[in-house]
C-alpha distance (Angstrom), angle and dihedral (degrees) to the residues before:
residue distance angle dihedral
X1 . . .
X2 3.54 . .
X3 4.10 146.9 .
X4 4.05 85.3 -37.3
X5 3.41 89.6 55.6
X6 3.95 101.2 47.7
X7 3.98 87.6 52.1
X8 3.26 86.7 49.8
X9 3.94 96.7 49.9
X10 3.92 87.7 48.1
X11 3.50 128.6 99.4
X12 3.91 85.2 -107.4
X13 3.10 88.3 63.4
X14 4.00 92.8 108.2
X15 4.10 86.3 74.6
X16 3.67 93.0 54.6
X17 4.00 97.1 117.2
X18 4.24 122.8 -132.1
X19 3.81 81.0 -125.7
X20 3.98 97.0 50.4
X21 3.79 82.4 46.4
X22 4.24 89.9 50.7
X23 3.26 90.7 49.5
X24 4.14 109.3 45.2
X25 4.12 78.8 88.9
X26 3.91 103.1 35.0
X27 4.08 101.3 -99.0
X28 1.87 132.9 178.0
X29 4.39 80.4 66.8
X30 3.97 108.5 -155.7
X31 3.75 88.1 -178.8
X32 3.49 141.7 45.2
X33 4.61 132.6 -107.4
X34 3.93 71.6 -130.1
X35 3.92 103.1 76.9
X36 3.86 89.6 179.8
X37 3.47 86.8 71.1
X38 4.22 135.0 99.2
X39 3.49 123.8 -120.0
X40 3.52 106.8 -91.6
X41 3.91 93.3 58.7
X42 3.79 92.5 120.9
X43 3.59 99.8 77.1
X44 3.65 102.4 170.3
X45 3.94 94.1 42.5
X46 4.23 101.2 105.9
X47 3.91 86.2 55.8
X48 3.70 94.8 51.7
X49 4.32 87.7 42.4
X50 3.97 89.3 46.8
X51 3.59 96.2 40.5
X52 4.25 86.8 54.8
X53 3.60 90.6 47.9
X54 3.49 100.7 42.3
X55 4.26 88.8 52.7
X56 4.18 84.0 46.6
X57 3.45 90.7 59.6
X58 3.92 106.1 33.7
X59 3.46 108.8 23.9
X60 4.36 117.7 89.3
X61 3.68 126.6 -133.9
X62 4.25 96.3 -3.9
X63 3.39 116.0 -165.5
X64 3.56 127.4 -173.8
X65 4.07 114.6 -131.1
X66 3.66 125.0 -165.3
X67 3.70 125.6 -97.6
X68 4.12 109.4 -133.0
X69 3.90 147.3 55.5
X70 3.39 121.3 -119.3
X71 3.71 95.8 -69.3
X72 3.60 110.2 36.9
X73 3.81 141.5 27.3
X74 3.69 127.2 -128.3
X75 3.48 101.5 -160.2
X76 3.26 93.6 99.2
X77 4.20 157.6 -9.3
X78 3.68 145.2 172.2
X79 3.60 147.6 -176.5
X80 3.89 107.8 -157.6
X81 3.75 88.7 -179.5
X82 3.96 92.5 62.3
X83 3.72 88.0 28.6
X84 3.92 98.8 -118.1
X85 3.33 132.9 146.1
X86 4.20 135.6 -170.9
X87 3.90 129.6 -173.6
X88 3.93 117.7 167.9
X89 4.02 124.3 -177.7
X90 3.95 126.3 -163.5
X91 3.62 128.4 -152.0
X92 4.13 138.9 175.6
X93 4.14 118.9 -173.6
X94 3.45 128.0 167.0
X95 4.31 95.4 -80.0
X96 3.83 92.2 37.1
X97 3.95 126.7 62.6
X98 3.91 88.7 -173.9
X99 3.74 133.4 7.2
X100 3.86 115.2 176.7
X101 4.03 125.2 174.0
X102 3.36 115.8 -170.8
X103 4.36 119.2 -164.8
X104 4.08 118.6 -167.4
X105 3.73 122.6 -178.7
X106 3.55 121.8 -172.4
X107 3.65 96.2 161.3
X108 3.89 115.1 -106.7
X109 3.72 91.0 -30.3
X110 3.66 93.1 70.8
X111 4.03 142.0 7.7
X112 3.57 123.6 166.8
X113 3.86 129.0 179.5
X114 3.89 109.2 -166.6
X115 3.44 136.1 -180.0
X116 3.68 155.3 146.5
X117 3.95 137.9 -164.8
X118 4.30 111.8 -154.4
X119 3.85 100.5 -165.4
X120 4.04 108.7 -136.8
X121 4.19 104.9 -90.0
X122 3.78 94.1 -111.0
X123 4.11 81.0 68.5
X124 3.54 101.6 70.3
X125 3.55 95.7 -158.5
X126 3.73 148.2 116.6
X127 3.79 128.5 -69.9
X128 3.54 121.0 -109.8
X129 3.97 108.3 -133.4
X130 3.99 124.3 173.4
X131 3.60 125.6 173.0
X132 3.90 126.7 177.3
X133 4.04 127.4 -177.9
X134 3.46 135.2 176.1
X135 3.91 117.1 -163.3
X136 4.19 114.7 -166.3
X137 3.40 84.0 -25.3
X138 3.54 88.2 -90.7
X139 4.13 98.0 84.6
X140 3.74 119.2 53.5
X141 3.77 131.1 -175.2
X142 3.90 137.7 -174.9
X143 3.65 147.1 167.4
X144 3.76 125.0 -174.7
X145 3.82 116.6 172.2
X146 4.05 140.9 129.6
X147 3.61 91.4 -116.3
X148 3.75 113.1 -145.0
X149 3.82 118.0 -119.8
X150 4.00 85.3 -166.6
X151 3.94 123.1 64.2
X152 3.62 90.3 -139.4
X153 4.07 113.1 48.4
X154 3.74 87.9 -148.1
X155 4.05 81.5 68.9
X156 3.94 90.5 70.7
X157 3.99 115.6 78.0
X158 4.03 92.3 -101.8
X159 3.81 125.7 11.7
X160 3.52 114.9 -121.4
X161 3.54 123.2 172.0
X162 3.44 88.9 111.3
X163 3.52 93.2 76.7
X164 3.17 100.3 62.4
X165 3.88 101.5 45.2
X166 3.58 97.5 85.3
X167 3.60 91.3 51.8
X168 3.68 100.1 49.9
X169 3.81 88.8 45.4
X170 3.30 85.0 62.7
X171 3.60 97.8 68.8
X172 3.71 114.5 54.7
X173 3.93 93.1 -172.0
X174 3.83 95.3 50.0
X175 4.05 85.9 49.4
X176 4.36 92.3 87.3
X177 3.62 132.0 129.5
X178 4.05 115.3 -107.5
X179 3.98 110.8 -128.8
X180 4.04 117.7 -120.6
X181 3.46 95.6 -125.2
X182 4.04 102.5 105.8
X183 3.94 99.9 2.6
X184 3.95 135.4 33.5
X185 3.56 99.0 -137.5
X186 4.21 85.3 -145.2
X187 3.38 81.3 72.4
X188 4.29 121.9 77.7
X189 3.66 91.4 -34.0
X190 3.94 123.5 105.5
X191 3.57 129.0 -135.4
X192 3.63 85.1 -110.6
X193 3.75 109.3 62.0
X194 3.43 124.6 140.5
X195 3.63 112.2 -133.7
X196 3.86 135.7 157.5
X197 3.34 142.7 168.7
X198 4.22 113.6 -164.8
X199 3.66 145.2 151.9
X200 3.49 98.3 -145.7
X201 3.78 107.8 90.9
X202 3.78 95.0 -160.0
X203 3.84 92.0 83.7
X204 3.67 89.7 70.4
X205 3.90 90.5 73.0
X206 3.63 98.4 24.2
X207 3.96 116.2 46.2
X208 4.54 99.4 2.3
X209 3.72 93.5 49.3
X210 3.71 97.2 53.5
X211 3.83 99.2 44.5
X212 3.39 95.6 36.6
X213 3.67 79.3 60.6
X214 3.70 95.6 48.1
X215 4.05 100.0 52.7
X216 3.87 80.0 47.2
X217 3.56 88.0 59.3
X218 3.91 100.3 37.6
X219 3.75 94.2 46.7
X220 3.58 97.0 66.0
X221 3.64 96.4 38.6
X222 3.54 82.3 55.5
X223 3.80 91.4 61.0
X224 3.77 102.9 37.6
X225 3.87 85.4 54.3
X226 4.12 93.5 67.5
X227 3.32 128.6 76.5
X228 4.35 107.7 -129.5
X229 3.51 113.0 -93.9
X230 3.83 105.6 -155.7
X231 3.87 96.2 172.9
X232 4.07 86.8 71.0
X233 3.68 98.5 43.2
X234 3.52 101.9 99.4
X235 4.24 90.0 48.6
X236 4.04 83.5 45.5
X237 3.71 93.4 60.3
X238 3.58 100.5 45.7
X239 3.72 91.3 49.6
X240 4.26 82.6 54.8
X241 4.12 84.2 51.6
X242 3.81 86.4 53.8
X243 3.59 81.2 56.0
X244 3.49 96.6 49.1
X245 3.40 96.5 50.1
X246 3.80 93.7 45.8
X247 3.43 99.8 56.6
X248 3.94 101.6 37.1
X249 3.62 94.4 57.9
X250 3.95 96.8 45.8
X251 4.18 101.1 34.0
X252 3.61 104.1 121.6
X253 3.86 90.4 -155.2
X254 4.01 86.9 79.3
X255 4.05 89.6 89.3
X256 3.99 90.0 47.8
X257 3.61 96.5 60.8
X258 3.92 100.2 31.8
X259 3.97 82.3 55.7
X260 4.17 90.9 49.9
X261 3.65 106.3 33.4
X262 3.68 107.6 9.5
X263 3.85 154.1 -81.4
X264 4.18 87.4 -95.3
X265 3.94 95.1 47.9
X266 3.67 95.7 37.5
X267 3.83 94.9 57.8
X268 3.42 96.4 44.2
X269 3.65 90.9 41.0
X270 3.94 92.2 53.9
X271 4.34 95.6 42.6
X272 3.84 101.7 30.1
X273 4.21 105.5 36.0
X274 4.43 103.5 15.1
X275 3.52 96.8 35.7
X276 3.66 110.8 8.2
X277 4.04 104.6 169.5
X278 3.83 77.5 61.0
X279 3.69 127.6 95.8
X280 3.88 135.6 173.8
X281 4.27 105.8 -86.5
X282 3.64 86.7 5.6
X283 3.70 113.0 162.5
X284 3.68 120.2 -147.1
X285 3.88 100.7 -150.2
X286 4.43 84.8 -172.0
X287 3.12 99.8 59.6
X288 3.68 99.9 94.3
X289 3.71 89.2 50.6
């Protein structure tokens, strides 16, 4: 909290700028918390950098929208003992009822990329959700998808999956097979997620970075191509709930940032900025639908 956050909080706060916002915490970070470390530490950095400038320049009407709840802010944490470091940003536009990218640097021992696109409800389309890590530098994970809100993809207003075929098969090593043991891949992820996990570091810049890029792209095309559908917003927004709710109680990230900033910041962090139709016990009475 601070003078960032009252402007913010005020009624001017339509004028507050996506790059003002960046910038409160220094993104976008050139260095790492870990000063022992080289320059090219930040692994995930040029997709946070294109993602910003790629929702500057295509996005309409985006507004900046605070990161906290009524006791905390979001925007960002750190532990210098454990050399760790958070910084999250929210958005809304005209195609997008929530954007949120999320940056934590822990130095070589962990880099994570995270974030997630929540098309307005009149779009009655799939979610947009991209997570990177990097473990030791030696361990790498990511998942890339439009993540169905529907079980059947007939359920959203146009089918799309075959979009994003030709892209994945593009990318042999972002063409694996996601394990069961947080998510059931039945369940709000598509048949065409991108997901690897590698050693071999030189994927990042060679096969991520360009499709990461290219479900950017395709997403929003997707939405600017409908028409809005008002009639199905309210059915649109409980299916994003379901999502919520999903996700917050089985992200296995929830033990990472308890452990660096918390039990009291994580929760709130996880049900009130990550996933914030979700709340502890809540009960999701559409999910069955």
């Amino acid at each position: 909290a601070g003078k960032f956050d009252e402007i913010l909080a005020s009624p001017a706060a339509d004028f507050v700028s996506m790059r003002d916002a960046e910038a409160q915490h220094g993104m976008p970070w050139k260095s790492s918390i870990d000063e022992s470390l080289g320059n090219d530490e930040l692994l995930y950095m040029p997709f946070w950098e294109w993602q910003m400038d790629f929702m500057e320049n295509n996005l309409s009407n985006i507004k900046v929208e605070a990161c906290e709840n009524d006791d905390m802010d979001f925007s960002h944490n750190a532990n210098k003992k454990k050399n760790a470091r958070i910084v999250n940003l929210c958005f809304s536009s005209d195609e997008y009822r929530k954007i949120r990218l999320t940056y934590y640097d822990a130095g070589d021992n962990t880099q994570v990329f995270n974030s997630v696109f929540y098309p307005r409800p009149e779009y009655n389309l799939p979610v947009l959700g991209i997570d990177l890590l990097a473990f030791n530098r030696k361990k790498y994970l990511a998942i890339v998808d439009f993540q169905p809100i529907h079980d059947d993809e007939a359920d959203h207003a146009v089918t799309y999956e075959h979009m994003l075929e030709p892209i994945k098969n593009s990318y042999e090593s972002l063409q694996g097979k996601m394990s069961a043991k947080f998510y059931d891949e039945t369940k709000f992820f598509s048949q065409q997620m991108l997901f690897a996990r590698f050693e071999e570091e030189e994927v990042v810049g060679r096969d991520l970075f360009p499709a990461f890029q290219s479900y950017v792209e395709t997403h929003l095309d997707l939405v600017k191509s409908l028409e809005p559908d008002y009639d199905n917003s309210a059915k649109v927004m409980q299916r994003q709930e379901a999502y919520d709710v999903y996700s917050a109680e089985r992200d296995p990230a929830a033990g990472l940032f308890t452990a660096m900033f918390g039990a009291e910041w994580a929760d709130g962090f996880m049900h009130d900025f990550l996933f914030s139709m979700s709340r502890p016990g809540a009960v999701n009475s559409s999910d069955n639908n």
